[in-house]
C-alpha positions in Angstrom: -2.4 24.2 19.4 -0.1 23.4 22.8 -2.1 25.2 24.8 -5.4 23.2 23.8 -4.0 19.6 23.6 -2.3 20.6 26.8 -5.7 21.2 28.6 -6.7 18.0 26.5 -4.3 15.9 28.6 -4.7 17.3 31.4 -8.3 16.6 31.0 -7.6 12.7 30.3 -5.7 12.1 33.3 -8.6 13.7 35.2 -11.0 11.4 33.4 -9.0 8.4 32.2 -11.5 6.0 33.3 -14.3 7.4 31.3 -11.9 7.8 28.4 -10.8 3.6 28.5 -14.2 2.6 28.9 -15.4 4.7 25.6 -12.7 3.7 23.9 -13.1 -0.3 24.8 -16.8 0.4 24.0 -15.9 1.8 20.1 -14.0 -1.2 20.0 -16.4 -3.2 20.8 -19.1 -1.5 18.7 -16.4 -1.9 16.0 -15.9 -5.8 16.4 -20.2 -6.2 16.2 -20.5 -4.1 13.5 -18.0 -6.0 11.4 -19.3 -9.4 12.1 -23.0 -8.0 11.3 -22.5 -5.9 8.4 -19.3 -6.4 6.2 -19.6 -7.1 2.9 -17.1 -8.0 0.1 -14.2 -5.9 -1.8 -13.5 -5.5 -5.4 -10.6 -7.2 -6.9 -10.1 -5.5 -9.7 -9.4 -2.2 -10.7 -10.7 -0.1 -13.7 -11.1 4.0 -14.2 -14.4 5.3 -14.9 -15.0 6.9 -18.4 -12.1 5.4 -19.7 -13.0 2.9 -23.0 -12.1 0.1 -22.2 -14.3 0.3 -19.0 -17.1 1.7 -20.7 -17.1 -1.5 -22.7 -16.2 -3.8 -20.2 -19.7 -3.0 -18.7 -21.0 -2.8 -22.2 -20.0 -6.8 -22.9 -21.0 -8.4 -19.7 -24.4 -6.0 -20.2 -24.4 -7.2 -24.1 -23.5 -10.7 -23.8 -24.4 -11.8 -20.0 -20.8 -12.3 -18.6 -21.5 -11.0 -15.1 -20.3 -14.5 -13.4 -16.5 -15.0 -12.8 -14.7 -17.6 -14.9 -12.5 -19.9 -14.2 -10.0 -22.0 -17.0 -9.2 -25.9 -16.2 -6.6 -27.1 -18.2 -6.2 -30.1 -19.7 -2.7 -31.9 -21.6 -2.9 -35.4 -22.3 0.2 -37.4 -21.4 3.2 -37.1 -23.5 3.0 -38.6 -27.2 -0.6 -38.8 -27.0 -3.7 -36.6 -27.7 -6.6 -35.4 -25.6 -9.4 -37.4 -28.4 -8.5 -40.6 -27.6 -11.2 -42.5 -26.6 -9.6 -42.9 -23.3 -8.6 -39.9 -22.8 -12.2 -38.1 -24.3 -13.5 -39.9 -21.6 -11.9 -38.4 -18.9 -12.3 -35.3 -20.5 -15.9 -35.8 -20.0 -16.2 -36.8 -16.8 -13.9 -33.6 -15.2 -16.4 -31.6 -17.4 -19.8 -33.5 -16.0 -17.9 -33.5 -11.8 -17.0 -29.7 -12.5 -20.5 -28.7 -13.8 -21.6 -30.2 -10.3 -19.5 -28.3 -8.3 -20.8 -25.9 -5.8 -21.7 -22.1 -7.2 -21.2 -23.3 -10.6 -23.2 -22.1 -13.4 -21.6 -24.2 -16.3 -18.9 -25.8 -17.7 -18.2 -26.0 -21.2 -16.2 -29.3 -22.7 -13.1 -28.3 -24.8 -13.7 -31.1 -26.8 -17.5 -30.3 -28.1 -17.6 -29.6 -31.9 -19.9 -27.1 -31.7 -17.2 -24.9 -29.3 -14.1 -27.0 -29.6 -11.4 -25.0 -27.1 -8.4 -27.7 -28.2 -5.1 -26.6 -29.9 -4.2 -27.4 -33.2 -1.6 -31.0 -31.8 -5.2 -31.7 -29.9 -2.6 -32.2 -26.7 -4.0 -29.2 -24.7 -7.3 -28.3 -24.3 -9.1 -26.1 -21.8 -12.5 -26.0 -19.9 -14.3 -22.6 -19.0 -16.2 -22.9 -16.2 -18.5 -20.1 -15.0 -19.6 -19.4 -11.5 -22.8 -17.8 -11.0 -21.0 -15.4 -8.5 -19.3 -12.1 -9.6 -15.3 -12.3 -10.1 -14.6 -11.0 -6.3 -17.5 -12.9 -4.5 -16.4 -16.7 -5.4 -16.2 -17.6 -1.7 -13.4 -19.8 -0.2 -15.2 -23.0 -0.1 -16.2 -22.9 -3.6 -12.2 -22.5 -4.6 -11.7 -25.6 -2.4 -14.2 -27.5 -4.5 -12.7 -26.7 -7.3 -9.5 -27.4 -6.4 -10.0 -31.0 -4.6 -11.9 -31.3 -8.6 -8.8 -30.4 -10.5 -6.7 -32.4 -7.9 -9.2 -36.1 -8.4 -9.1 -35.8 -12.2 -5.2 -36.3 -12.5 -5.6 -39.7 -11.3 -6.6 -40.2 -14.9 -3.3 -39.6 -16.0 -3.9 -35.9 -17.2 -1.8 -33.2 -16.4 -4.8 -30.2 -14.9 -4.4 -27.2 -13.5 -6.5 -24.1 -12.8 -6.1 -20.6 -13.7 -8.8 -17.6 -14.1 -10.5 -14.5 -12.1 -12.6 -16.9 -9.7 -9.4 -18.2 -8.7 -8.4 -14.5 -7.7 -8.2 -14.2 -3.7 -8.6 -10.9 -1.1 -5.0 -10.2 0.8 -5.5 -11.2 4.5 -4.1 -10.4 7.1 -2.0 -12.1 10.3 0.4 -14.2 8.7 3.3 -15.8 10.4 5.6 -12.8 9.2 3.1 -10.3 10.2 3.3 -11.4 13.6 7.4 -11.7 13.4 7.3 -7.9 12.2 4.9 -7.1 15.5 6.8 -8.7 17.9 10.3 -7.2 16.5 8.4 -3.7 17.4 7.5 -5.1 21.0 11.4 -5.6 21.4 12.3 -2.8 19.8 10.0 -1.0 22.9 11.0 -2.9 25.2 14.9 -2.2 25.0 13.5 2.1 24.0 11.9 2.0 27.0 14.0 -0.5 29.2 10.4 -1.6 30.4 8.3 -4.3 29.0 5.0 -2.9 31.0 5.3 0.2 29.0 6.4 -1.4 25.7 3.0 -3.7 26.3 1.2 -0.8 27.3 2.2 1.4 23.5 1.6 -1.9 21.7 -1.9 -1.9 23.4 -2.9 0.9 22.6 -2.0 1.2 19.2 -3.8 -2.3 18.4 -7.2 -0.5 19.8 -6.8 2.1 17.1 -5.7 0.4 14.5 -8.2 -2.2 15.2 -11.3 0.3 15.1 -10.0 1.2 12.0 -9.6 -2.0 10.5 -13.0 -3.0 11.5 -14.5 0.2 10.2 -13.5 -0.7 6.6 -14.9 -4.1 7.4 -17.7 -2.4 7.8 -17.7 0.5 5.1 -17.2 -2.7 2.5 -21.2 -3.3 3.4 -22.6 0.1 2.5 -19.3 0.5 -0.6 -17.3 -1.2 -2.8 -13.5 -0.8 -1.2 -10.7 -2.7 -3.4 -9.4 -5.5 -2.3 -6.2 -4.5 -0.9 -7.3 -1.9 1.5 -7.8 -3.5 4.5 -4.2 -4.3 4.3 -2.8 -1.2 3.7 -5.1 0.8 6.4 -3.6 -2.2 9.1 -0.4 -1.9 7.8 -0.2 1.6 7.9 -2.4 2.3 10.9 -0.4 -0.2 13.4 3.1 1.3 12.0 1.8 4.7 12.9 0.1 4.2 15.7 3.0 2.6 17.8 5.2 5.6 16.6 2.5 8.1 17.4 2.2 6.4 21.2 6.1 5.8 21.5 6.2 9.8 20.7 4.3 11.0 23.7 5.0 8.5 26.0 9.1 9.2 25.3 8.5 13.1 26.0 6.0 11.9 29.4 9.1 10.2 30.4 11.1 13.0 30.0 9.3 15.4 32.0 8.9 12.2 34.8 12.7 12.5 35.2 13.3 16.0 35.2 10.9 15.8 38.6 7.5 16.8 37.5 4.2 15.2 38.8 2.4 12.5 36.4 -0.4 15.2 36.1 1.9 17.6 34.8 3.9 15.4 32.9 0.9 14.0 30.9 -0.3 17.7 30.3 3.2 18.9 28.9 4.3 15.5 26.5 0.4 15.8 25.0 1.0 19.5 24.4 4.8 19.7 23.3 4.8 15.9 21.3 1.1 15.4 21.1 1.5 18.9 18.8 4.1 16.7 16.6 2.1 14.1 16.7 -1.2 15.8 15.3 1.0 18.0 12.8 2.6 14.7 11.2 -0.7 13.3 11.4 -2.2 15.9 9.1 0.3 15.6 6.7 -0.2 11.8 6.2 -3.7 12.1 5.8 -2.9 15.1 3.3 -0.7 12.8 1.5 -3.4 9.9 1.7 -6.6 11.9 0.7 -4.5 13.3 -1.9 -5.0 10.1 -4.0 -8.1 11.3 -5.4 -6.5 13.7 -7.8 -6.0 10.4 -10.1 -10.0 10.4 -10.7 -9.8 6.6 -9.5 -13.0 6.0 -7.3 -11.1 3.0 -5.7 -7.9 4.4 -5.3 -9.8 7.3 -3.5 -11.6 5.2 -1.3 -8.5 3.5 -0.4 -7.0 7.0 0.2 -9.6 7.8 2.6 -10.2 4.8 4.1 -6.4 4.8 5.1 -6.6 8.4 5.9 -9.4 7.4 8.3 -7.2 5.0 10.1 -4.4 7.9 11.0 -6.8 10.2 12.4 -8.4 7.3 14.5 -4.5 6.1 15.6 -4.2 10.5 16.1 -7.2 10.6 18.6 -5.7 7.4 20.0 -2.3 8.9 20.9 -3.6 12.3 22.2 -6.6 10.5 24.4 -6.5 6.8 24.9 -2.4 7.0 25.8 -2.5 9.5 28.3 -5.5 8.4 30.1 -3.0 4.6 29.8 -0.4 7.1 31.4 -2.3 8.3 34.0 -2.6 4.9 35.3 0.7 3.5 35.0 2.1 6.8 36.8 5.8 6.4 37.4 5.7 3.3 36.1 6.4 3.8 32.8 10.3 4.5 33.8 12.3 1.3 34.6 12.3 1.0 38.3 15.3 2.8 39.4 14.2 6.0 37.4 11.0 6.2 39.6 12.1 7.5 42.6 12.4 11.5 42.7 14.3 13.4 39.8 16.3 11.0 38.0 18.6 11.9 34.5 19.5 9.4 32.6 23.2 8.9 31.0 23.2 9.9 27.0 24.2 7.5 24.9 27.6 8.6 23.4 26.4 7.3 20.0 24.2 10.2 19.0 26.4 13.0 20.7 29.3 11.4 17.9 27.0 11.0 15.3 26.0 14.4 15.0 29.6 16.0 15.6 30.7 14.0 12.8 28.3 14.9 10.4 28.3 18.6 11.5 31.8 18.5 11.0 31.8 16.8 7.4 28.5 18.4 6.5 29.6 18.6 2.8 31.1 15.6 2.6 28.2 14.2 4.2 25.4 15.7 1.9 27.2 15.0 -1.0 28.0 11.2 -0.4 24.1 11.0 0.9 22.8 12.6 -2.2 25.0 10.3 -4.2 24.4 7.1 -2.5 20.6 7.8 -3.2 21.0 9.1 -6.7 22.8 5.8 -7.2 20.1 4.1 -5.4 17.2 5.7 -7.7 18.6 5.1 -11.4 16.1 1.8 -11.9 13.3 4.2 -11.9 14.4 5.0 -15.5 13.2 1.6 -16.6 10.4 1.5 -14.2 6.8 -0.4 -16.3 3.8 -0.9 -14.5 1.1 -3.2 -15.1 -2.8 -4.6 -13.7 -1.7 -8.1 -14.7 -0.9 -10.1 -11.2 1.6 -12.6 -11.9 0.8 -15.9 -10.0 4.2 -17.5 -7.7 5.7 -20.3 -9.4 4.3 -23.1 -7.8 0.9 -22.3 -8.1 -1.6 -24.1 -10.3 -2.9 -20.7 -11.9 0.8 -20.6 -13.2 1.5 -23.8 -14.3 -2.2 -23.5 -16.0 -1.5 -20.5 -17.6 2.2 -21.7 -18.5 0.3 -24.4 -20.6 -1.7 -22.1 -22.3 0.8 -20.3 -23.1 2.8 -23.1 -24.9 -0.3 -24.6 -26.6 -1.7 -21.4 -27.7 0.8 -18.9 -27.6 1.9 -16.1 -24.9 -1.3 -14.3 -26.1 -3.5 -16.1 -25.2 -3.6 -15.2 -21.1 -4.2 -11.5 -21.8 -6.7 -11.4 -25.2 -7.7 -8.4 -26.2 -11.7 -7.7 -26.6 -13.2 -5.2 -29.7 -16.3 -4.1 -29.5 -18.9 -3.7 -32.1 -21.7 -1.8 -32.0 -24.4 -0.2 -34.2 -25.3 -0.8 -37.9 -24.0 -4.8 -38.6 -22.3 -5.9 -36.3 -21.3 -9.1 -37.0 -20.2 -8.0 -40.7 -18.2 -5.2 -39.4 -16.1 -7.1 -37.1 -15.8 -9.6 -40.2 -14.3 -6.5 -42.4 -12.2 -5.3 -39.4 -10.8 -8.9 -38.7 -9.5 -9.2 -42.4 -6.9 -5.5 -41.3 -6.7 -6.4 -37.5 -4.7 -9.5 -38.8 -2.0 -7.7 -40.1 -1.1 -5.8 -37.3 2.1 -5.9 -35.6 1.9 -8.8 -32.9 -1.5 -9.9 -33.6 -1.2 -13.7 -33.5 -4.6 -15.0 -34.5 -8.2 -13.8 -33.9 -11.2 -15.4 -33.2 -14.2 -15.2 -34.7 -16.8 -13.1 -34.7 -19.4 -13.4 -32.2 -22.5 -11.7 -31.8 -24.7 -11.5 -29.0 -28.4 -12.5 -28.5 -30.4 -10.2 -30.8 -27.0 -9.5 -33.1 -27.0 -5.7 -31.3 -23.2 -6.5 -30.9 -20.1 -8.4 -31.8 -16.9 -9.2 -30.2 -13.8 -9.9 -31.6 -11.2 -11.3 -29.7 -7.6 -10.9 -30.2 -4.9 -12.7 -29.4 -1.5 -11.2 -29.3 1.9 -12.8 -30.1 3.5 -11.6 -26.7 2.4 -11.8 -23.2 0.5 -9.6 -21.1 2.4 -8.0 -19.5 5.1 -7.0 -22.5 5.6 -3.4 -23.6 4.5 -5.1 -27.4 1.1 -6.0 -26.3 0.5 -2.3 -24.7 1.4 -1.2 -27.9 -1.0 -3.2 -29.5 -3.7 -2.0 -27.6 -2.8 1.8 -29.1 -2.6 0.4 -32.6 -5.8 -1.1 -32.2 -7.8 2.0 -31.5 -6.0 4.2 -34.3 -6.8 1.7 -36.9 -10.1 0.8 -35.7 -10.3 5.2 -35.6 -13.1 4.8 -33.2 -15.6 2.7 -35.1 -15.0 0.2 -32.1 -13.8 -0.4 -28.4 -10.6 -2.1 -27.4 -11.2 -3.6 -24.1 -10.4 -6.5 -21.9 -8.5 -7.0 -18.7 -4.9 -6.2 -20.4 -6.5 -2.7 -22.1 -8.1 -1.9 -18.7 -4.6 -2.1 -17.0 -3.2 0.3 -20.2 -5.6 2.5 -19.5 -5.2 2.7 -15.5 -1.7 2.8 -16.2 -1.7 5.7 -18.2 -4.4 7.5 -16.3 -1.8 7.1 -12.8 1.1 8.3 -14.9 -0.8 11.2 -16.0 -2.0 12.4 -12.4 1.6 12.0 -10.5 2.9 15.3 -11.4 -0.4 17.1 -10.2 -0.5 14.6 -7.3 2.9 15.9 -6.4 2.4 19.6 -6.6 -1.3 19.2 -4.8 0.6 17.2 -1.8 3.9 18.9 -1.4 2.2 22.1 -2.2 -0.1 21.7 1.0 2.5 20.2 3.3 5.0 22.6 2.5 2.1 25.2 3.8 1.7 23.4 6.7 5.2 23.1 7.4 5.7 26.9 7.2 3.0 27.4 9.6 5.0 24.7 12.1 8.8 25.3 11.7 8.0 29.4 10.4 10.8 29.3 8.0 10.8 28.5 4.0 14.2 26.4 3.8 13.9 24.0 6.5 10.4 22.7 4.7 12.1 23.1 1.5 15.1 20.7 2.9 12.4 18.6 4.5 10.8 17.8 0.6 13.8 17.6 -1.0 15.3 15.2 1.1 11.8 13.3 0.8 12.7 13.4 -3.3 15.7 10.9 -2.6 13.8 8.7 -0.2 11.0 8.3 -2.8 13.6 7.6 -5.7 15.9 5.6 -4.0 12.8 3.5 -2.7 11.1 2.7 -6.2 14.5 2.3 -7.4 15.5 -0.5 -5.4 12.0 -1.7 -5.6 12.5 -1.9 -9.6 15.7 -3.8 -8.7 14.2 -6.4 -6.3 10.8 -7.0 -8.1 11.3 -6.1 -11.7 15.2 -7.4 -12.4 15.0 -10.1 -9.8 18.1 -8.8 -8.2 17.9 -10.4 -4.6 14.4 -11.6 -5.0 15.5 -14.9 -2.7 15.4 -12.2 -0.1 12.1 -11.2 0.1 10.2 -14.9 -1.0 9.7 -13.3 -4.5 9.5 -16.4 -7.3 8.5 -14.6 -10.6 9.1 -11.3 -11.8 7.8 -8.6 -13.7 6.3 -4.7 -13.8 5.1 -3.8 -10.7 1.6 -3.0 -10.1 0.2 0.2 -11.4 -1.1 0.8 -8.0 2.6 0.7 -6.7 4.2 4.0 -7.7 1.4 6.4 -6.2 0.4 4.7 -3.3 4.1 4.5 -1.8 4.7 8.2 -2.9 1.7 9.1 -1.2 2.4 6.8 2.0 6.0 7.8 2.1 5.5 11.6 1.6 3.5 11.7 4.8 5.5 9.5 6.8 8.9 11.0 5.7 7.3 14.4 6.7 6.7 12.9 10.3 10.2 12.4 10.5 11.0 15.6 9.9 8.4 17.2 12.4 9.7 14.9 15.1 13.6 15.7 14.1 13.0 19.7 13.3 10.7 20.4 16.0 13.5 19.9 18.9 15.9 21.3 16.9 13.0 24.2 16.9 12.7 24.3 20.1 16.6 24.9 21.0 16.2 27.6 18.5 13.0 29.4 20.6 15.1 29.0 23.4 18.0 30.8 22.4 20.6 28.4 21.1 22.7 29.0 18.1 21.7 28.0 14.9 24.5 24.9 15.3 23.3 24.3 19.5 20.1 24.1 18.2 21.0 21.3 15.4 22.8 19.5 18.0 20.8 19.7 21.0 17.4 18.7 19.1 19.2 15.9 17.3 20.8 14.1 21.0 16.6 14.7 22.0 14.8 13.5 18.9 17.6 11.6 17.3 16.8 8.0 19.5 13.3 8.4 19.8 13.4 8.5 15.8 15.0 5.9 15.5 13.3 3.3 17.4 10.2 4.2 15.6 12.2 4.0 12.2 13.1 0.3 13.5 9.6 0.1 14.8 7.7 1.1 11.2 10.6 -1.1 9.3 9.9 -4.4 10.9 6.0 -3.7 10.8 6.2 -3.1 7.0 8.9 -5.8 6.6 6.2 -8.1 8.0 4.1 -7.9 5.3 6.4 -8.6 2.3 7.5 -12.6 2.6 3.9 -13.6 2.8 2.1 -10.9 0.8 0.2 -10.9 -2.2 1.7 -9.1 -5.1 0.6 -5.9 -4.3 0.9 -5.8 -1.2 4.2 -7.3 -1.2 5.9 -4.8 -3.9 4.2 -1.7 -1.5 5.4 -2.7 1.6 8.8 -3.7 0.4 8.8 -0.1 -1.1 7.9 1.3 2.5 10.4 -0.3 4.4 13.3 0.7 2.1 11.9 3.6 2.1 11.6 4.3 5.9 15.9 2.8 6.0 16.4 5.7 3.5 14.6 8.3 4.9 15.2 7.7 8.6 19.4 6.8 8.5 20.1 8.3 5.8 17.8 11.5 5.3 17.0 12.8 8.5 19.8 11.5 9.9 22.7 12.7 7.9 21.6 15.2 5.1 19.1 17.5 7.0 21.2 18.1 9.8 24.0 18.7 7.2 22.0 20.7 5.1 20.3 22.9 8.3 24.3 23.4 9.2 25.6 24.6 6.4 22.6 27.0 6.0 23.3 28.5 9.7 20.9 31.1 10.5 19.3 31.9 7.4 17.7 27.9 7.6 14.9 29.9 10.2 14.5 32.7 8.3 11.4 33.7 7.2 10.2 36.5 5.5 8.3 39.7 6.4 5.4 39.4 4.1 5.0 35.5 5.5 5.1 37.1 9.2 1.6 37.4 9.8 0.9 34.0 9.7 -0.1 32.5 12.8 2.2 30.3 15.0 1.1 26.5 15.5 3.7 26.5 18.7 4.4 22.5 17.3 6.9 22.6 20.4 4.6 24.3 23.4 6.9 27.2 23.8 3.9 28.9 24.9 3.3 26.4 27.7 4.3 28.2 31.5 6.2 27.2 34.0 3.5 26.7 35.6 1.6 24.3 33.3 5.2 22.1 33.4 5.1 22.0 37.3 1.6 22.6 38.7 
């Protein structure tokens, strides 16, 4: 593999101009394509095959609900009721200006007899109103009309506020603390490289291919449904990875620029020896990424893959685009007093202490790391998951549904949906009403309602607790043993149960499928069994400690100021799989980058402790700075992101502080020095495997110099 990207950067600094303009010419096609042909992404999130799915289709099939809904809510001022004349009145007209709104299909009046939708005190009341576009596709400006509706009809002296699914809005992206987190990696570069030209230059780069593969789900959203949050994650995770990938190469370029070979040369050797790392960490990510579809989620797949995309387009970046950069900027990319002849530059006395003094107290060292992360990972024992989003404090979907919730009951934002089909309908959701109320946490029930031609009947169900309570999942599996089949629990709250059970269910096989390959791959890189093995345990910790302190921030509030978080609660089902899967592949990098100078030592000679030490001094900084690079880029996203977004990143960037400082920084060199030679061993029956030569050991003198 060093041998072949080493002719491949050779042959972009022959050909860098032709390889800028292609690459300026994808992007272009990219940024066309997108503004011709994007389409919309799915908000929510179910599992097909699962029941509550099945009849989710089967109701808005059944009883026409195929347009998203929105709830207005109505309390009349204190000591009075909402059916005073007065206040009937302005009831009326908010019902008649919402009807009127743009995309609107109807809006029903809480206070009709025929469908009253008032609470027993006749102080709260709410109005459904139903857009003729699909829960997803409400656009912006029809939100705005809604809102500037809600906002004119308190003037009345009502208290209104907004809640519902057409109220639900896509994550975007290039917020203020996006841009903080982008330009912390520009300085974080800039004081690597002691060159702002260069830092630009990385920075640049890693925007074109993180930018393709942005706009390429932009595009893919016109052909397939992607969810909602998967532009995010694909720019999130692309830009982090890209800049590292870039910094990678260019660091080793440098390196060969100093030790006096020719920018020809130079290009050829840091694409064959890092661009190898580069490609090898790549693969695992995207392992780790397409690796998603083992939990038989068609979203979570496509987000998987779309994501997956992104690395291999940020890959081909690094391996073509930056060189060909390279090959322009020639000696350049040094600070200027490096750029004249052979130049070596001091070593920072930092690392060469660091590494004595965990070497030294290597069992100290493990065991306080493994400790401190143990420690770190005990929240992950009360770790609940849910679909529900839980709006911020301030916003009118909470205050609406904090109404509801005291004029109907906690219930009453997360009903629960029963099914009946075949035979009579209407009378058998009659008989299974009369049982259903006696159920633990049931609160009240509506109802009956059949649909058109009395084919069906839905019952709705209100529970006593919240939707997002551990009681109200349980009501869901209490349902469907006493209903014993004869009907389908559904709604948005069973949906979640169900997702949230089905992701449970595939993390173990996720786990062995991912580590499995990447321990495979990992033997074929490094040639050994333990330093793999080290490698995924050491990944273990990081993931624990970082759901752990996740659970801390985001489910017990514990420093929640911190990270602009206002309300609390489960995290999102999505949560627990994605950053496992993110974090797996990017941990793994960090073990390619560290191991494979360590490696490299070790081809050369060195003792199994020179090696630990004279890879760590090389690798050590360069891992750093992209640790500090990927933490401010994932940082970025939390203060400003939506709910899943925020919770994931958060998880990332604790994760990447784990796993960079406190993983590859202290325990596997700890680990690798206290197993001495046996770390490289491998095998007999393993020695026929080929050798990837990660490091370019194969590369000749010549290739370093001509």
């Amino acid at each position: 593999m060093a041998r072949l990207l080493h002719r491949l950067g050779l042959a972009a600094h022959r050909h860098r101009l032709p390889i800028v303009l292609l690459w300026l010419l994808v992007l272009a096609g990219s940024i066309l394509g997108a503004t011709t042909l994007a389409g919309t992404t799915a908000i929510n999130l179910s599992m097909p095959g699962q029941e509550s799915t099945t009849a989710l289709d089967r109701i808005k099939d059944e009883f026409g609900m195929t347009g998203a809904t929105a709830r207005v809510v109505v309390k009349a001022p204190d000591g009075q009721q909402l059916t005073t004349p007065e206040n009937a009145k302005a009831v009326g007209e908010l019902v008649a200006n919402l009807a009127k709104l743009p995309g609107v299909a109807s809006a029903g009046n809480p206070l009709d007899p025929a469908a009253p939708a008032v609470n027993r005190d006749q102080d709260l009341a709410y109005s459904t109103v139903t857009y003729r576009a699909r829960m997803g596709e409400v656009s912006a400006e029809e939100r705005t009309a809604l809102l500037e509706a809600v906002a004119g009809s308190r003037a009345s002296g009502l208290t209104v506020e907004v809640t519902g699914e057409a109220m639900m809005t896509t994550p975007e992206v290039g917020g203020v603390s996006e841009a903080i987190g982008v330009i912390v990696a520009l300085l974080v570069l800039a004081l690597t490289y002691g060159s702002l030209v260069t830092a630009g230059m990385n920075l640049l780069t890693a925007a074109v291919g993180v930018g393709i593969g942005a706009l390429g789900i932009t595009i893919a959203t016109g052909f397939m449904e992607l969810q909602s949050t998967t532009p995010v994650l694909a720019t999130m995770l692309g830009l982090a990875v890209g800049i590292d990938y870039a910094l990678f190469i260019i660091n080793r370029y440098r390196q060969e620029l100093r030790g006096g070979a020719e920018v020809g040369a130079a290009i050829g050797v840091a694409v064959g020896t890092a661009g190898s790392a580069v490609v090898t960490a790549g693969v695992t990510v995207v392992i780790a990424l397409v690796g998603l579809a083992v939990a038989g989620i068609p979203l979570l797949t496509q987000m998987g893959i779309a994501a997956a995309a992104t690395i291999v387009v940020s890959v081909l970046v690094a391996v073509t685009l930056v060189p060909a950069v390279l090959s322009y900027l020639g000696r350049r990319a040094l600070p200027r007093k490096q750029r004249t002849a052979a130049a070596e530059v001091q070593e920072s006395g930092f690392y060469r202490g660091w590494i004595g003094l965990v070497l030294r107290r290597r069992i100290s060292a493990l065991l306080l790391g493994m400790v401190a992360l143990g420690v770190l990972a005990l929240p992950v024992l009360s770790m609940r998951t849910t679909l529900v989003q839980i709006p911020a404090a301030d916003s009118t979907q909470a205050r609406a549904e904090a109404l509801l919730a005291d004029g109907f009951g906690k219930g009453f934002n997360g009903p629960l949906l029963v099914l009946f089909e075949g035979g009579d309908p209407v009378a058998n959701a009659g008989r299974a009403a009369e049982t259903i109320g006696r159920l633990d946490d049931v609160d009240f029930l509506a109802p009956p309602r059949p649909n058109a031609d009395g084919s069906a009947a839905l019952l709705t169900v209100f529970p006593k607790s919240g939707p997002t309570s551990e009681a109200t999942e349980k009501l869901v599996a209490d349902l469907r043993a006493h209903l014993g089949g004869t009907a389908a629990v559904t709604g948005q709250t069973a949906v979640g149960v169900d997702v949230g059970a089905a992701l449970n269910a595939a993390l173990p096989l996720y786990l062995a499928v991912v580590v499995g390959l990447a321990l495979v791959l990992l033997v074929l890189v490094f040639r050994s069994l333990l330093v793999p093995l080290v490698g995924v345990l050491g990944f273990l910790l990081t993931v624990g400690a970082s759901l752990g302190a996740t659970v801390a921030v985001f489910q017990w509030g514990w420093l929640a100021g911190a990270v602009n978080l206002d309300t609390t609660g489960p995290l999102i089902s999505l949560t627990p799989i994605v950053v496992i899967g993110i974090l797996f592949g990017l941990a793994m990098d960090y073990q390619v980058f560290l191991v494979s100078r360590m490696h490299e030592a070790r081809h050369r000679g060195g003792s199994a402790r020179d090696a630990i030490v004279t890879g760590f001094r090389q690798a050590a900084p360069v891992v750093v700075a992209a640790a500090l690079i990927m933490l401010s880029v994932f940082a970025g996203f939390v203060p400003a992101g939506d709910p899943t977004v925020k919770s994931i990143a958060f998880a990332l960037a604790i994760g990447i502080l784990f796993d960079a400082f406190v993983v590859r920084m202290v325990l596997v060199p700890a680990a690798l020095a206290l197993l001495g030679n046996a770390a490289w061993w491998l095998p007999k029956w393993l020695r026929w495997l080929p050798e990837l030569d990660v490091e370019g050991a194969t590369l000749t003198t010549r290739n370093r110099t001509a």
